[in-house]
C-alpha positions in Angstrom: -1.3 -17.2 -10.6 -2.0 -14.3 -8.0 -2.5 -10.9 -8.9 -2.7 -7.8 -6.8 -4.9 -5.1 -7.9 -4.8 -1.6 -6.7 -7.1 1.3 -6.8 -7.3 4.8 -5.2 -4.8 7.0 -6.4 -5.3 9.9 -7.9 -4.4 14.2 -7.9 -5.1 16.5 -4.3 -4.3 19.6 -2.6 -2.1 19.4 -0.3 -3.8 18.9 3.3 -6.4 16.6 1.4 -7.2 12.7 2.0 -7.0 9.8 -0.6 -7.4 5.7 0.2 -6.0 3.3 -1.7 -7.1 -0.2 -2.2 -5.3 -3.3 -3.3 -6.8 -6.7 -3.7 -5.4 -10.3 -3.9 -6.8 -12.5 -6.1 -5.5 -16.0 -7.5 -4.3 -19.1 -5.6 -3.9 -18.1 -2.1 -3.2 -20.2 0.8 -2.0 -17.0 3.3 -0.6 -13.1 2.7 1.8 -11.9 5.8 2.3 -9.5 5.8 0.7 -6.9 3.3 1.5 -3.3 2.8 2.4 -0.5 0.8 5.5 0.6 -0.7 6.0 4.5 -2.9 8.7 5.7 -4.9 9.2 9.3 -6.0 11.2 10.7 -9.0 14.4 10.0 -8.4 14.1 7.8 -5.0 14.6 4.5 -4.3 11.4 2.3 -3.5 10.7 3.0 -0.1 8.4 1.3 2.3 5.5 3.2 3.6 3.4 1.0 5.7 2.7 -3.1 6.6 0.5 -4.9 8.2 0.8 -8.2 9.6 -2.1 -10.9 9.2 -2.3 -10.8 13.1 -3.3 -6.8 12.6 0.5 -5.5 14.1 1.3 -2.7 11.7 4.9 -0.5 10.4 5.0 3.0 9.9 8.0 4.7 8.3 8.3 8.2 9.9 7.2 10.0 7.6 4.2 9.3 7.7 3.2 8.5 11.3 0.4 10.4 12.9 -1.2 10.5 9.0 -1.7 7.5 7.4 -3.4 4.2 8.5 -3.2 0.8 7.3 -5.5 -1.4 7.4 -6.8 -5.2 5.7 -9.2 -7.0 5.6 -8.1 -11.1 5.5 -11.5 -12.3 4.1 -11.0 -10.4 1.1 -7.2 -10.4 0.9 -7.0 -7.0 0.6 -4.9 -4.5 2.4 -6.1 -0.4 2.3 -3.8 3.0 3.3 -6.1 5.9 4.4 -3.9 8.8 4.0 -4.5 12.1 5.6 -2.9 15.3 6.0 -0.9 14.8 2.1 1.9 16.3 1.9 3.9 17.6 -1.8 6.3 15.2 -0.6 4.0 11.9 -0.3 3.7 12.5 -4.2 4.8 9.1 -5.9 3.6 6.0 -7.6 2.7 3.4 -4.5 2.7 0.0 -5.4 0.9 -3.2 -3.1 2.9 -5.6 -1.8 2.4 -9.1 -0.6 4.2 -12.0 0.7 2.7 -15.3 0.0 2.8 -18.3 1.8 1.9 -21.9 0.2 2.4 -23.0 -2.8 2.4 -19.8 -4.6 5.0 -18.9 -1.7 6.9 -15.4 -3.0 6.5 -11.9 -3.4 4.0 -10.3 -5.1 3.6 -6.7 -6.0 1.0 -4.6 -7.8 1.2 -1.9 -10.8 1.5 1.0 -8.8 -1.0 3.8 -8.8 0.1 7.2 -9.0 -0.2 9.7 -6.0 0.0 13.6 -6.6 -0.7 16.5 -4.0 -0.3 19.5 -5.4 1.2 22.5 -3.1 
């Protein structure tokens, strides 16, 4: 059984900072890569950053120049430090993880919900 487990989210002006946090927990044997997915009202799921286990990271556009992944493999966990928000970064952003092993799959957390206000 693995679980993902995310934290962070919350309500912030626009121009404001938030991190989130997700942890891996369970029966691991590798995660690559790990990253961080949002979907607005309306939108389709949409990926917002990854990370690789080797440390090579994705952006999508939108959020270059803002936002930073980062993880830390000891403690299979994966964090997005997001500066600069934006009314239009507002969404619920879920974990994501790909599993290698014998709990080989993807995994995703609950989501946690992101709101800048204008």
């Amino acid at each position: 059984q693995v679980q993902l487990v995310e934290s962070g989210g919350g309500l912030v002006q626009a121009g404001g900072s938030l991190r989130l946090s997700c942890a891996a927990s369970g029966s691991i044997f590798s995660i690559n890569p790990m990253g961080w997915y949002r979907q607005a009202p309306g939108k389709q799921r949409e990926l917002v950053a990854a990370v690789t286990s080797g440390g090579s990271t994705q952006y999508t556009n939108s959020v270059k120049g803002r936002f930073t992944i980062s993880r830390d493999n000891a403690k299979n966990t994966v964090y997005l430090q997001m500066n600069s928000l934006k009314p239009e970064d507002t969404a619920v952003y879920y974990c994501y993880a790909h599993l290698n092993g014998p709990t080989f799959g993807d995994y995703w957390g609950q989501g946690t919900q992101v709101t800048v206000s204008s």
